[in-house]
HTML snippet that shows the backbone in 3Dmol.js (N, CA, C, O; Angstrom):
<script src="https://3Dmol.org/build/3Dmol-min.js"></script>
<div id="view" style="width:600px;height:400px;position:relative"></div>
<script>
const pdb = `
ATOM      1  N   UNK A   1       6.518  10.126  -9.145  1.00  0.00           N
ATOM      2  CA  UNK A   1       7.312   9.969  -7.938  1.00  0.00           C
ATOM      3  C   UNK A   1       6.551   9.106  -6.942  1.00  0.00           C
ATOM      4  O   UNK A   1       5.339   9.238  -6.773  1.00  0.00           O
ATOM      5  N   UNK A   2       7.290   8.225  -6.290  1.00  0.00           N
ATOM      6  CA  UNK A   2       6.461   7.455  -5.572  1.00  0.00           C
ATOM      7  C   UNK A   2       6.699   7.493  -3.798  1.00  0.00           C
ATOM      8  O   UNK A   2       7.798   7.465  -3.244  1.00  0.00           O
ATOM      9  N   UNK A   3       5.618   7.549  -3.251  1.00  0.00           N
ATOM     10  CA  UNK A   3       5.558   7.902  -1.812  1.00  0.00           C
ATOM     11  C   UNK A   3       5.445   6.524  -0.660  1.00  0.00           C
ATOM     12  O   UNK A   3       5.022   5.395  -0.907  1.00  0.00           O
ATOM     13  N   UNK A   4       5.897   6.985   0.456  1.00  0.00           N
ATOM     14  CA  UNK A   4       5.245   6.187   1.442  1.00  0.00           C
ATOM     15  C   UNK A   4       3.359   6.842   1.604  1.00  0.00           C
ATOM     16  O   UNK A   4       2.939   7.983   1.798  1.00  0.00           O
ATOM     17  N   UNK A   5       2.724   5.695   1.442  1.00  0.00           N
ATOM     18  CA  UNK A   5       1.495   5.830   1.821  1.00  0.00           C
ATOM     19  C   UNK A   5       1.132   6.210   0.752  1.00  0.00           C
ATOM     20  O   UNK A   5       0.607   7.308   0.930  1.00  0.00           O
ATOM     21  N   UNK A   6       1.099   5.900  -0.431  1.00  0.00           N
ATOM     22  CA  UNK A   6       0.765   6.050  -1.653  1.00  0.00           C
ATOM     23  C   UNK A   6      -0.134   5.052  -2.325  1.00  0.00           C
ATOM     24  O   UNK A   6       0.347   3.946  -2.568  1.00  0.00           O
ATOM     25  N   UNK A   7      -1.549   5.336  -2.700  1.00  0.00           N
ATOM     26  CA  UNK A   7      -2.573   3.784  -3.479  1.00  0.00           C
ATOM     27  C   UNK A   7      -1.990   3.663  -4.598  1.00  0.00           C
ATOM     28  O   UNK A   7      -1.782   4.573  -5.401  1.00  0.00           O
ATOM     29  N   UNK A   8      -1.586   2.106  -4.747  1.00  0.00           N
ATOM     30  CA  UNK A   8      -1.414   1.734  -5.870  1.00  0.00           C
ATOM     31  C   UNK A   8      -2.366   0.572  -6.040  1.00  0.00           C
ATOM     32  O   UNK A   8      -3.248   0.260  -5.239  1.00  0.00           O
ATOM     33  N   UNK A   9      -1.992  -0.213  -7.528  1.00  0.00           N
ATOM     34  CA  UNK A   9      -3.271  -1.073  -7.916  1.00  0.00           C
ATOM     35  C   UNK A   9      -1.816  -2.490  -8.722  1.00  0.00           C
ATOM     36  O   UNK A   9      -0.932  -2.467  -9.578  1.00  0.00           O
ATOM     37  N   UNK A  10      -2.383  -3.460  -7.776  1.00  0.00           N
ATOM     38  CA  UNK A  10      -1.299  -4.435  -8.782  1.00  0.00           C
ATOM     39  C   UNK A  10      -1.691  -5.012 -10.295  1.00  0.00           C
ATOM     40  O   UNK A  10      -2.796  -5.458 -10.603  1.00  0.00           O
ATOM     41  N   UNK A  11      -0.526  -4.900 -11.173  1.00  0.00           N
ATOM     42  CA  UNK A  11      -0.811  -4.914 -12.362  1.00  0.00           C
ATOM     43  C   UNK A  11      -0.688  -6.208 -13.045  1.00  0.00           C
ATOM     44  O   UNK A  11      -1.049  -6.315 -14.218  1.00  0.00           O
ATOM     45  N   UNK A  12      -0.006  -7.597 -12.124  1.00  0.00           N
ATOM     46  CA  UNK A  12       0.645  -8.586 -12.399  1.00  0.00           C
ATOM     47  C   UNK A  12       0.425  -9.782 -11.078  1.00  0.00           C
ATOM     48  O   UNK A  12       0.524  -9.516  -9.880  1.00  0.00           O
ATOM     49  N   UNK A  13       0.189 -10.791 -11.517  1.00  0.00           N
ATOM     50  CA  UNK A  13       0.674 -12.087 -10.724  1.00  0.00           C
ATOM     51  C   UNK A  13      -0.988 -12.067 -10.074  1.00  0.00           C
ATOM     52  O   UNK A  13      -1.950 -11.488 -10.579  1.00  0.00           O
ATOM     53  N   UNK A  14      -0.964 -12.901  -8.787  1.00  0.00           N
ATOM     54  CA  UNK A  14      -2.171 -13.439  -8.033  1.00  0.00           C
ATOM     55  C   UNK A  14      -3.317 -12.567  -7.799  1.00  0.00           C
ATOM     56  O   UNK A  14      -4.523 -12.553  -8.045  1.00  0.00           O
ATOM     57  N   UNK A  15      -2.107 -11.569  -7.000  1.00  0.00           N
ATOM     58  CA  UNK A  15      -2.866 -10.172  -6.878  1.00  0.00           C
ATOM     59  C   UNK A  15      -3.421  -9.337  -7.578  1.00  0.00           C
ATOM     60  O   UNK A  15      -3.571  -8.276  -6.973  1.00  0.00           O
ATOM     61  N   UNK A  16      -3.881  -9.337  -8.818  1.00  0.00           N
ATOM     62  CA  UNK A  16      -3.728  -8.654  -9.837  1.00  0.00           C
ATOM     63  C   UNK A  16      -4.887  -7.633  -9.725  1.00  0.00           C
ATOM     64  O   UNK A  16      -5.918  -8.304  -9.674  1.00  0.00           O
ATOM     65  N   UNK A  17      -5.252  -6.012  -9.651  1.00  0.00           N
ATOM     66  CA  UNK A  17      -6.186  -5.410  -9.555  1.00  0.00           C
ATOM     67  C   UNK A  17      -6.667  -5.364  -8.417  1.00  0.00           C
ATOM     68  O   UNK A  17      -7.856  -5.124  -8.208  1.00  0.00           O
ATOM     69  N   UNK A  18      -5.631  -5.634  -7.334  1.00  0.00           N
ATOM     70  CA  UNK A  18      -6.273  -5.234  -5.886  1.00  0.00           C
ATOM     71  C   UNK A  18      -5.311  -3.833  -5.293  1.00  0.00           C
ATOM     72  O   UNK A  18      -4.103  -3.723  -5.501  1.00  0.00           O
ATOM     73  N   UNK A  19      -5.876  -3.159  -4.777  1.00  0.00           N
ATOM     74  CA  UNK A  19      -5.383  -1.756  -4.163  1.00  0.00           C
ATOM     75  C   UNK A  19      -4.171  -2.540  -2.860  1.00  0.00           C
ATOM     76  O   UNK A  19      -4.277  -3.644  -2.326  1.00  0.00           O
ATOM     77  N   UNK A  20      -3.185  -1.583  -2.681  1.00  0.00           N
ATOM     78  CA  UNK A  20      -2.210  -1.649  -2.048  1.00  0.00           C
ATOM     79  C   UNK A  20      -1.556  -0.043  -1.138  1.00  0.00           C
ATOM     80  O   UNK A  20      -1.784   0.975  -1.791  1.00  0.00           O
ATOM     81  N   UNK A  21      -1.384   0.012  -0.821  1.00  0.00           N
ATOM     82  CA  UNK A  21      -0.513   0.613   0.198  1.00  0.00           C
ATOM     83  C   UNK A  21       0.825   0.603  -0.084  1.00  0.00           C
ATOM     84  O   UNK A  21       1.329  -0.500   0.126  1.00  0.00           O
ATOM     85  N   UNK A  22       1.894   1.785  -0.653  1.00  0.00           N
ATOM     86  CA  UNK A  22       3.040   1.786  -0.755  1.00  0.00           C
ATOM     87  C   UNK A  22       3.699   1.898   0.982  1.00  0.00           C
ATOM     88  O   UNK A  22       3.402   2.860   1.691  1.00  0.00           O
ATOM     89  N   UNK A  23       4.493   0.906   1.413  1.00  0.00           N
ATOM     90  CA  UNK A  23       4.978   1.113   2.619  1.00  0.00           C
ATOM     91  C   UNK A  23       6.237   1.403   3.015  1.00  0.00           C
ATOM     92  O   UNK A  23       6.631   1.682   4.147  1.00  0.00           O
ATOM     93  N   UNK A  24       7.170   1.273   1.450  1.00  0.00           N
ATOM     94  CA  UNK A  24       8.488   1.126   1.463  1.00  0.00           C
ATOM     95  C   UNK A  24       9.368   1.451   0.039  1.00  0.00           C
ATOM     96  O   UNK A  24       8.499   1.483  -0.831  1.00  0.00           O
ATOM     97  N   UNK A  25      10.195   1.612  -0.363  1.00  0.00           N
ATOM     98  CA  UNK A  25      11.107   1.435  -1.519  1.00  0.00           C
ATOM     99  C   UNK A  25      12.464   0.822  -0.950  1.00  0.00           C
ATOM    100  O   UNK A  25      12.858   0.813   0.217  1.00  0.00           O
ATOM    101  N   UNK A  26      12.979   0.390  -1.924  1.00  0.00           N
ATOM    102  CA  UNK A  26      13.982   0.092  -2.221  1.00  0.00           C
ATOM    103  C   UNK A  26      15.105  -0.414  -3.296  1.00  0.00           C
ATOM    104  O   UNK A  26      15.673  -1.500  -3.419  1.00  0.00           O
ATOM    105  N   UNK A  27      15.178   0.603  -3.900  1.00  0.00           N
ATOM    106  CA  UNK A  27      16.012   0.582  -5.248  1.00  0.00           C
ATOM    107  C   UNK A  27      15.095   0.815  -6.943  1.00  0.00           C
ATOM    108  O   UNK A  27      15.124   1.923  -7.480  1.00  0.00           O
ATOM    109  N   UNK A  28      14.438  -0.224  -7.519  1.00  0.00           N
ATOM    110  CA  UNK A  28      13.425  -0.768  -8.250  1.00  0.00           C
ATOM    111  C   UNK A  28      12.315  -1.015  -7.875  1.00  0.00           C
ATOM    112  O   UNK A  28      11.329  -0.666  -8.524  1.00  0.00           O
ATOM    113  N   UNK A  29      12.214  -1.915  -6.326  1.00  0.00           N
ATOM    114  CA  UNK A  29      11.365  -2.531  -5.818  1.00  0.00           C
ATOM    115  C   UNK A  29      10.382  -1.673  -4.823  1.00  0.00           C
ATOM    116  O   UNK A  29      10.958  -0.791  -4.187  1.00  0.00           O
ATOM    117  N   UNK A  30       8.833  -1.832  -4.586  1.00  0.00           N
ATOM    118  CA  UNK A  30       8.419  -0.781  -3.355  1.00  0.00           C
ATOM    119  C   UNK A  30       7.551  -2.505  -2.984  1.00  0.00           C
ATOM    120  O   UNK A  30       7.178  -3.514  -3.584  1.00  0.00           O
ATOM    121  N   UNK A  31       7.592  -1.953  -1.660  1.00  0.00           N
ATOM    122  CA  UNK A  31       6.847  -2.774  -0.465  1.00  0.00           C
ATOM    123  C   UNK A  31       5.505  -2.764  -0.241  1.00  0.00           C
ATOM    124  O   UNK A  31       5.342  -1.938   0.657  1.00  0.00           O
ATOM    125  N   UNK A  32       4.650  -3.136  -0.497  1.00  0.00           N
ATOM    126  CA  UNK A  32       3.022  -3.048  -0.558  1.00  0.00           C
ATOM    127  C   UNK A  32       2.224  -3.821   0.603  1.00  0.00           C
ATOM    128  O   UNK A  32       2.474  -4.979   0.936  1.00  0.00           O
ATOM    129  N   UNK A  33       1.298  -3.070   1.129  1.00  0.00           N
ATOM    130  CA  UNK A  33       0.712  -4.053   2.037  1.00  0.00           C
ATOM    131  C   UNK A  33      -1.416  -3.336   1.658  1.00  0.00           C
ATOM    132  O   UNK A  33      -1.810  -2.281   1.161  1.00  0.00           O
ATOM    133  N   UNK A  34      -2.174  -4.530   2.193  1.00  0.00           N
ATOM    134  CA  UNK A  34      -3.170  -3.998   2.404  1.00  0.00           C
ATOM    135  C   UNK A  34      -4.147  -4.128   3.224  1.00  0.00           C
ATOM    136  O   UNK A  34      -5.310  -3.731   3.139  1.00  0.00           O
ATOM    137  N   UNK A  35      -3.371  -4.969   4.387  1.00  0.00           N
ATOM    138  CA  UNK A  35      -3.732  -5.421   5.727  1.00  0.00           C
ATOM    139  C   UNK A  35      -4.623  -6.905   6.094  1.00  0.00           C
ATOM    140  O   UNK A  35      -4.888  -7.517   7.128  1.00  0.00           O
ATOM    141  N   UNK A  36      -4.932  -7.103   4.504  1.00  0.00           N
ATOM    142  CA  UNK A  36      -5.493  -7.983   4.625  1.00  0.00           C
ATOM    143  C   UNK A  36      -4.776  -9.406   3.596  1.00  0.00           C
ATOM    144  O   UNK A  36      -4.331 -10.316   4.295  1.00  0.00           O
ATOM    145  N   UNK A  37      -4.697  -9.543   2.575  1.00  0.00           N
ATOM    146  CA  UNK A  37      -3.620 -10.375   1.877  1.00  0.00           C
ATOM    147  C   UNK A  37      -1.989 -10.008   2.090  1.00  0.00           C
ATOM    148  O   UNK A  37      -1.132 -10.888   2.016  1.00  0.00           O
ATOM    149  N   UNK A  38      -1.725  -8.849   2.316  1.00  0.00           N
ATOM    150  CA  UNK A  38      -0.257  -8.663   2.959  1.00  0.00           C
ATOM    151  C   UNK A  38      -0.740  -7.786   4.406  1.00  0.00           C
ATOM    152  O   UNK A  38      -1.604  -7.008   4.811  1.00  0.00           O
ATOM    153  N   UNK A  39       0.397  -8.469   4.809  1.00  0.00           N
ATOM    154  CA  UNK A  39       0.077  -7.296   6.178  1.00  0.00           C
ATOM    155  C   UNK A  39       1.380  -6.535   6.614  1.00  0.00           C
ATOM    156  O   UNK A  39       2.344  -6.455   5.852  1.00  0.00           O
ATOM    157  N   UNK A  40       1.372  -6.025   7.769  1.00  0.00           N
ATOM    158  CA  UNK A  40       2.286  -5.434   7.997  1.00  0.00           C
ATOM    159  C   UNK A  40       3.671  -6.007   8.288  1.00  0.00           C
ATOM    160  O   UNK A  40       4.768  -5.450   8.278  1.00  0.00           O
ATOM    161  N   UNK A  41       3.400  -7.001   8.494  1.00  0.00           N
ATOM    162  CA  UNK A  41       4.696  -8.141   9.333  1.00  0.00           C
ATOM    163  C   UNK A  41       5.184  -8.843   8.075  1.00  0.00           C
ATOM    164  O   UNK A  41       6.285  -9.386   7.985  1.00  0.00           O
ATOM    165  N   UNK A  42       4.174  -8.780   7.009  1.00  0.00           N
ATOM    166  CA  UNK A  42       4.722  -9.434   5.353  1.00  0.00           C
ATOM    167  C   UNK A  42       4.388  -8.704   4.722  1.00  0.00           C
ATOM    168  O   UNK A  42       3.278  -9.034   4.305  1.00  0.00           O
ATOM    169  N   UNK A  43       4.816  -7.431   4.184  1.00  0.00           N
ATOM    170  CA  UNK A  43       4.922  -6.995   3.018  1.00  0.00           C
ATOM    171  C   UNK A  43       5.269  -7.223   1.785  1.00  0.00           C
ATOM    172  O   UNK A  43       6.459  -6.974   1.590  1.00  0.00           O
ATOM    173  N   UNK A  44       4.520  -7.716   0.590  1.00  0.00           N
ATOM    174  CA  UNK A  44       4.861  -7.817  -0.758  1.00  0.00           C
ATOM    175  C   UNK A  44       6.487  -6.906  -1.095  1.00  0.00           C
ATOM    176  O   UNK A  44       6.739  -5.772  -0.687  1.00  0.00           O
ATOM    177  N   UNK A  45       7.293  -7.672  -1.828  1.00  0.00           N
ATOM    178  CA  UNK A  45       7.746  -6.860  -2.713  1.00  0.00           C
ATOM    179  C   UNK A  45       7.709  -7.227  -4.011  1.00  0.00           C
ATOM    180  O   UNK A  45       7.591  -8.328  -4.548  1.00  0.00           O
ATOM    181  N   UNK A  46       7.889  -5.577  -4.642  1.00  0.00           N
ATOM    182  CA  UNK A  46       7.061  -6.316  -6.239  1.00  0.00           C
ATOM    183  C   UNK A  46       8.236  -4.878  -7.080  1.00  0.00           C
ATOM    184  O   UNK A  46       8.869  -4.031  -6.451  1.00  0.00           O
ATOM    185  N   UNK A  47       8.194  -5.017  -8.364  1.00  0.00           N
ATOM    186  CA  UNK A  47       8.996  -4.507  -9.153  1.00  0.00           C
ATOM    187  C   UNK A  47       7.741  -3.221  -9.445  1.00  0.00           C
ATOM    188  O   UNK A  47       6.536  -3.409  -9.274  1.00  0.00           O
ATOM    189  N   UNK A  48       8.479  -1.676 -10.006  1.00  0.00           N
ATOM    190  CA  UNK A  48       7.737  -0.419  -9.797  1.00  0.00           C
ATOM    191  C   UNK A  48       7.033  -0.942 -11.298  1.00  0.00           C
ATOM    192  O   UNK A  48       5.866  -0.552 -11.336  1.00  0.00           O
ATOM    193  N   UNK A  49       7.294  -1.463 -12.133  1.00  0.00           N
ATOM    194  CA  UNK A  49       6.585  -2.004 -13.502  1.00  0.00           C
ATOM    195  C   UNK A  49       5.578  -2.636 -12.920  1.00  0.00           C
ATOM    196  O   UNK A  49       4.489  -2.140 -13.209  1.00  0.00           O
ATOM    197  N   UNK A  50       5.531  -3.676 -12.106  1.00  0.00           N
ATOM    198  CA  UNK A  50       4.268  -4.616 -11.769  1.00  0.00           C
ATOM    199  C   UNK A  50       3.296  -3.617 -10.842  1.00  0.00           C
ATOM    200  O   UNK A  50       2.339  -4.190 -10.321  1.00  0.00           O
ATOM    201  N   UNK A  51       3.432  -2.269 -10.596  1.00  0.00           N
ATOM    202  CA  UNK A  51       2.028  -1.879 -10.183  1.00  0.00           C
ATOM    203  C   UNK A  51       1.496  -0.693 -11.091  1.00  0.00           C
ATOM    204  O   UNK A  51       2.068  -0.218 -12.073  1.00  0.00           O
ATOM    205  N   UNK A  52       0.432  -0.366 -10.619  1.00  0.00           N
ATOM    206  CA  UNK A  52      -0.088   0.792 -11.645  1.00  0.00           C
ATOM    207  C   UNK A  52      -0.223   2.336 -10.372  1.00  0.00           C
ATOM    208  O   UNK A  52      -0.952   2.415  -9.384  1.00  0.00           O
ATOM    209  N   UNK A  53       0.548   3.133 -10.789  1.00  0.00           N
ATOM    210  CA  UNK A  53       0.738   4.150  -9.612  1.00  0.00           C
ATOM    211  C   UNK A  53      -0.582   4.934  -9.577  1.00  0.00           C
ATOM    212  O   UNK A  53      -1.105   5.107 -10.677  1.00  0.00           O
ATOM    213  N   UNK A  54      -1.133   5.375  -8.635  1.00  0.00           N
ATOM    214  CA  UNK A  54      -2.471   6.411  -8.393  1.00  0.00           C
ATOM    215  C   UNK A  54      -1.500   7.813  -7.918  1.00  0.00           C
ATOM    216  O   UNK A  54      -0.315   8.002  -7.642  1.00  0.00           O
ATOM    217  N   UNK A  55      -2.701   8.614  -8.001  1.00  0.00           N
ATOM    218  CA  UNK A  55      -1.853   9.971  -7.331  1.00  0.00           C
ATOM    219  C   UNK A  55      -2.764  10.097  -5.913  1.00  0.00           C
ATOM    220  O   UNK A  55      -2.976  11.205  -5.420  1.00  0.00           O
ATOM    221  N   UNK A  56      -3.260   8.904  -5.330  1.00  0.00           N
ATOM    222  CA  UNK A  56      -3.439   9.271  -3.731  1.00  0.00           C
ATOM    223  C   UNK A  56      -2.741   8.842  -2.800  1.00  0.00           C
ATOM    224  O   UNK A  56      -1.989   7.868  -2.852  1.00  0.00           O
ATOM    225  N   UNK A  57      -2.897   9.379  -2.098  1.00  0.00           N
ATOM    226  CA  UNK A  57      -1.762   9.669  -0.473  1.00  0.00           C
ATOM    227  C   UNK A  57      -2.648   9.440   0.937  1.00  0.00           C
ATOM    228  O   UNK A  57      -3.661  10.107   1.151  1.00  0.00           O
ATOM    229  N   UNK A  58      -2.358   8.843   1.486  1.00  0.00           N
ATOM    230  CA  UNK A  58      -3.474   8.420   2.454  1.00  0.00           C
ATOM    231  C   UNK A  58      -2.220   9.270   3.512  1.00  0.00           C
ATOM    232  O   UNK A  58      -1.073   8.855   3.678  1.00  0.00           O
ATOM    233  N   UNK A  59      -2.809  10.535   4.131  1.00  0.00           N
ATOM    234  CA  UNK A  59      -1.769  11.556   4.716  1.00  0.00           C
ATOM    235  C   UNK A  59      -1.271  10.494   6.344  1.00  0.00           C
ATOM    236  O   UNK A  59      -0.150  10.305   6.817  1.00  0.00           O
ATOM    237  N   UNK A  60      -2.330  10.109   6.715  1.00  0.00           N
ATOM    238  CA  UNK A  60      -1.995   9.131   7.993  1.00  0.00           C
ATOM    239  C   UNK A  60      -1.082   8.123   7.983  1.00  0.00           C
ATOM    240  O   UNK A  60       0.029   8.044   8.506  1.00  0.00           O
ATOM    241  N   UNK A  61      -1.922   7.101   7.085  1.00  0.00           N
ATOM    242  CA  UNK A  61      -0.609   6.042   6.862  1.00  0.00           C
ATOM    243  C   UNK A  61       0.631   6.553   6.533  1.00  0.00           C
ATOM    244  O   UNK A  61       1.549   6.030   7.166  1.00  0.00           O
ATOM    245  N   UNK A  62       0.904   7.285   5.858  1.00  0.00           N
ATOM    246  CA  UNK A  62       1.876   7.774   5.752  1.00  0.00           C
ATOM    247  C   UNK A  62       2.570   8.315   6.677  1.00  0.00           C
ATOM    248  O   UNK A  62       3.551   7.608   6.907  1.00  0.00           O
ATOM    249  N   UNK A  63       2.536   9.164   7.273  1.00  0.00           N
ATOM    250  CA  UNK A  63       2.702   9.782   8.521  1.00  0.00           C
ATOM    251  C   UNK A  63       3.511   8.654   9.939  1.00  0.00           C
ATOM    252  O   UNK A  63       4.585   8.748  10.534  1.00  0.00           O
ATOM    253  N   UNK A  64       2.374   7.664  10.028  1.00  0.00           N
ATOM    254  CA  UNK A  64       2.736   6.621  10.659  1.00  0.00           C
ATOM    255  C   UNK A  64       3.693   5.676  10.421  1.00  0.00           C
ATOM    256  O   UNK A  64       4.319   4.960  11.202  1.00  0.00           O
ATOM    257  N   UNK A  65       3.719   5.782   9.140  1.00  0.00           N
ATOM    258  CA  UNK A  65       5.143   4.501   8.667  1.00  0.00           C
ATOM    259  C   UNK A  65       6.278   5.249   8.909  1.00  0.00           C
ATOM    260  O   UNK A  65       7.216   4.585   9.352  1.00  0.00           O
ATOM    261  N   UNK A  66       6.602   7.146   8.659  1.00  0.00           N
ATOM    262  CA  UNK A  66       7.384   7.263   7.963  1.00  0.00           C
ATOM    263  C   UNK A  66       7.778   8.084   9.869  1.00  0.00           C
ATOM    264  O   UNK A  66       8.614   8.988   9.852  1.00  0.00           O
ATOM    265  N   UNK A  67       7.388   7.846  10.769  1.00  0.00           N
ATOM    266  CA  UNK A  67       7.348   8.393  11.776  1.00  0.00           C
ATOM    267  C   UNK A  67       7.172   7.383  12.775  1.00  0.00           C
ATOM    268  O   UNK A  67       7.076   7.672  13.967  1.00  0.00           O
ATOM    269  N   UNK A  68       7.115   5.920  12.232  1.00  0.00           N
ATOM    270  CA  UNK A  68       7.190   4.778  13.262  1.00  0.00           C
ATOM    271  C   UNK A  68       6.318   4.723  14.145  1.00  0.00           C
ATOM    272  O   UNK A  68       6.494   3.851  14.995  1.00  0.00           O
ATOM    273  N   UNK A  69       5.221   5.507  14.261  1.00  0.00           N
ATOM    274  CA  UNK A  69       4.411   4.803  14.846  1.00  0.00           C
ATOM    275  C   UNK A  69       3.500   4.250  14.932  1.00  0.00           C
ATOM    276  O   UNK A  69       3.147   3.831  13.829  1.00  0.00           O
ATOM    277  N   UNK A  70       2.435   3.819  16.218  1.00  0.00           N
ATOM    278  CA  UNK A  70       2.115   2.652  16.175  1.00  0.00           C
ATOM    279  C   UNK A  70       0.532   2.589  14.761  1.00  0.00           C
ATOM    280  O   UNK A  70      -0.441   3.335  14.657  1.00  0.00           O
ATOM    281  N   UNK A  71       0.912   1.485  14.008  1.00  0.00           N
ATOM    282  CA  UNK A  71      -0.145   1.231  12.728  1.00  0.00           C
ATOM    283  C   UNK A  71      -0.601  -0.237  12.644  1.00  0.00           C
ATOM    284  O   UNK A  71       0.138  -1.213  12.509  1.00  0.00           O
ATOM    285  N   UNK A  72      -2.122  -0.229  12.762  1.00  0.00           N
ATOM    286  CA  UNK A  72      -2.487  -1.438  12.555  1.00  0.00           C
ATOM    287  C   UNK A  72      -2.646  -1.991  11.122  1.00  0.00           C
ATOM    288  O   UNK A  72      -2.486  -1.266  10.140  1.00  0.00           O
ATOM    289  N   UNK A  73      -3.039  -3.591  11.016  1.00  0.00           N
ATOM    290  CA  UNK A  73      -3.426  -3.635   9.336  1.00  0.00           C
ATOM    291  C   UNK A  73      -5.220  -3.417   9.388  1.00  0.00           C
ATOM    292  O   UNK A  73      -5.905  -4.000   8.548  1.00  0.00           O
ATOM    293  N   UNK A  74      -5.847  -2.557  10.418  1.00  0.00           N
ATOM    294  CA  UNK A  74      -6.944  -2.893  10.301  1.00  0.00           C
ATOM    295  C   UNK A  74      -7.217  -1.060  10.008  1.00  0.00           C
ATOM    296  O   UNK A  74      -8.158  -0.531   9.417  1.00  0.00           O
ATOM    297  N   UNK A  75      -6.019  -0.415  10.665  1.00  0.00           N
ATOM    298  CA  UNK A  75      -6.153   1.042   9.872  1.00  0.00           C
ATOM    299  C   UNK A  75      -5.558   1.327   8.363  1.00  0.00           C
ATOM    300  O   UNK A  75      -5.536   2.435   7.826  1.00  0.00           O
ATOM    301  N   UNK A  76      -4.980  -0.162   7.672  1.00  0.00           N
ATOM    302  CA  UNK A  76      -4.993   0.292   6.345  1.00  0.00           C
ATOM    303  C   UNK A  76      -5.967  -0.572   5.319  1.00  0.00           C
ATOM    304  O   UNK A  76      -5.959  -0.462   4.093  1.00  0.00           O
ATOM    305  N   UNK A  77      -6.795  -1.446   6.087  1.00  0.00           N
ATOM    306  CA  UNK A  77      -7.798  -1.870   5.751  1.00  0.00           C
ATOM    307  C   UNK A  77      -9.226  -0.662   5.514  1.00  0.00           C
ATOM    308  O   UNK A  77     -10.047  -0.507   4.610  1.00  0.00           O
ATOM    309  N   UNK A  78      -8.990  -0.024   6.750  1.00  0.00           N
ATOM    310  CA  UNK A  78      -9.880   1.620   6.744  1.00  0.00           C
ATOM    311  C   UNK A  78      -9.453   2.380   5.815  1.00  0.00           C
ATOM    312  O   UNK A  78     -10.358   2.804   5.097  1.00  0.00           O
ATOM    313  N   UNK A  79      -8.347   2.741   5.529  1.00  0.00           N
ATOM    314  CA  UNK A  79      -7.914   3.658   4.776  1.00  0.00           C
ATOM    315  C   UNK A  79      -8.396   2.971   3.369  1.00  0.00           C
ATOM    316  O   UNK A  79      -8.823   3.984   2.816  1.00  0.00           O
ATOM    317  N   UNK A  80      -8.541   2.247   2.726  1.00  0.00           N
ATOM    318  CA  UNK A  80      -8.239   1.465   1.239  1.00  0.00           C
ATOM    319  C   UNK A  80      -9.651   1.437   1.331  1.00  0.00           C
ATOM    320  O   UNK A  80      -9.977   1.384   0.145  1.00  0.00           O
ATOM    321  N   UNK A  81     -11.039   1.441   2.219  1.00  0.00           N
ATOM    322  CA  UNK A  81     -11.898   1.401   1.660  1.00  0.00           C
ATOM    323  C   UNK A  81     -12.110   2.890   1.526  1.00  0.00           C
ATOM    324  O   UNK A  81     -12.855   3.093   0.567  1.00  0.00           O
ATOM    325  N   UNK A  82     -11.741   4.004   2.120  1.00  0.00           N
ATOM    326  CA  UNK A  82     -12.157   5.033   2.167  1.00  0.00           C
ATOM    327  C   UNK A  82     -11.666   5.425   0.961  1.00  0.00           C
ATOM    328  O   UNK A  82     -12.567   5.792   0.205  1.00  0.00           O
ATOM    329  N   UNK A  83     -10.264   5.501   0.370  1.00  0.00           N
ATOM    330  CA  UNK A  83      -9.691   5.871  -0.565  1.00  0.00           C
ATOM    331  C   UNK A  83     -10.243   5.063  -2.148  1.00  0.00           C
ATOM    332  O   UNK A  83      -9.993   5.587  -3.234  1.00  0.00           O
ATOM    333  N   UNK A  84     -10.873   3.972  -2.043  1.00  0.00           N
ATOM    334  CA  UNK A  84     -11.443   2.854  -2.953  1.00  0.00           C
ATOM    335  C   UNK A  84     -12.953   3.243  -3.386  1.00  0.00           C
ATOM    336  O   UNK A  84     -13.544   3.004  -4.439  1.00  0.00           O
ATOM    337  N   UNK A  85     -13.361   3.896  -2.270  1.00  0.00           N
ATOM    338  CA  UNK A  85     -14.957   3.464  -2.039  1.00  0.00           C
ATOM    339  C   UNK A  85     -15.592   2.538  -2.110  1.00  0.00           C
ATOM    340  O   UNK A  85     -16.763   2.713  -2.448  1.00  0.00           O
ATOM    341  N   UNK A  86     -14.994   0.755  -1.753  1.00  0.00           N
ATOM    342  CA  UNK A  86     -15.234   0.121  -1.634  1.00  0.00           C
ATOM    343  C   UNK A  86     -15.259  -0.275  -0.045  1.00  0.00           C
ATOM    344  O   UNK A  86     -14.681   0.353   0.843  1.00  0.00           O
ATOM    345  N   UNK A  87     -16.015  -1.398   0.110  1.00  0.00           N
ATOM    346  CA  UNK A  87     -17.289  -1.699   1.822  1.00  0.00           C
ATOM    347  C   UNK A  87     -16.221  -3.239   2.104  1.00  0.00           C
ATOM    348  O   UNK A  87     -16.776  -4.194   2.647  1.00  0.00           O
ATOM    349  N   UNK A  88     -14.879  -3.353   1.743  1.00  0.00           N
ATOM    350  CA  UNK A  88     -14.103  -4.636   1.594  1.00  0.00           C
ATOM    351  C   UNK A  88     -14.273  -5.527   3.329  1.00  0.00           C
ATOM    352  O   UNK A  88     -13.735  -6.618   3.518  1.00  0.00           O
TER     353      UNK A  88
END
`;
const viewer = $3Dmol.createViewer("view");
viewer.addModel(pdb, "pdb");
viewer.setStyle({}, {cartoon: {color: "spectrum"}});
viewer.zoomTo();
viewer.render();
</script>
């Protein structure tokens, strides 16, 4: 099942093997951002085949998208290293 604020990992195209941020669905398609190659104002959309789903939940981002308020791309830049353990 797939969430707002959910890590995923892209499986296809440019991006391929970089962590993402579920920000959206719609139909087939979910909306990905990671503040830094997509951001909030351009969100990827990509087909639920082209990513590879994780079972983490970043409880904030989530919270914030799904509750409108205010989210930077530099708090899901924070979140993706914390959730990554990567120093990006």
């Amino acid at each position: 099942m797939l969430s707002i604020g959910q890590l995923v990992y892209s499986k296809n195209g440019r991006d391929k093997g970089y962590p993402f941020f579920i920000t959206g669905t719609e139909g087939e398609y979910v909306y990905i951002c990671d503040g830094k190659r997509r951001t909030l104002d351009k969100p990827k959309k990509k087909k639920i085949k082209h990513v590879q789903i994780t079972n983490r939940v970043d409880g904030h981002i989530k919270e914030s998208i799904e509750k409108r308020l205010y989210l930077k791309d530099s708090d899901l830049r924070s979140a993706l290293a914390v959730l990554t353990g990567s120093l990006e």
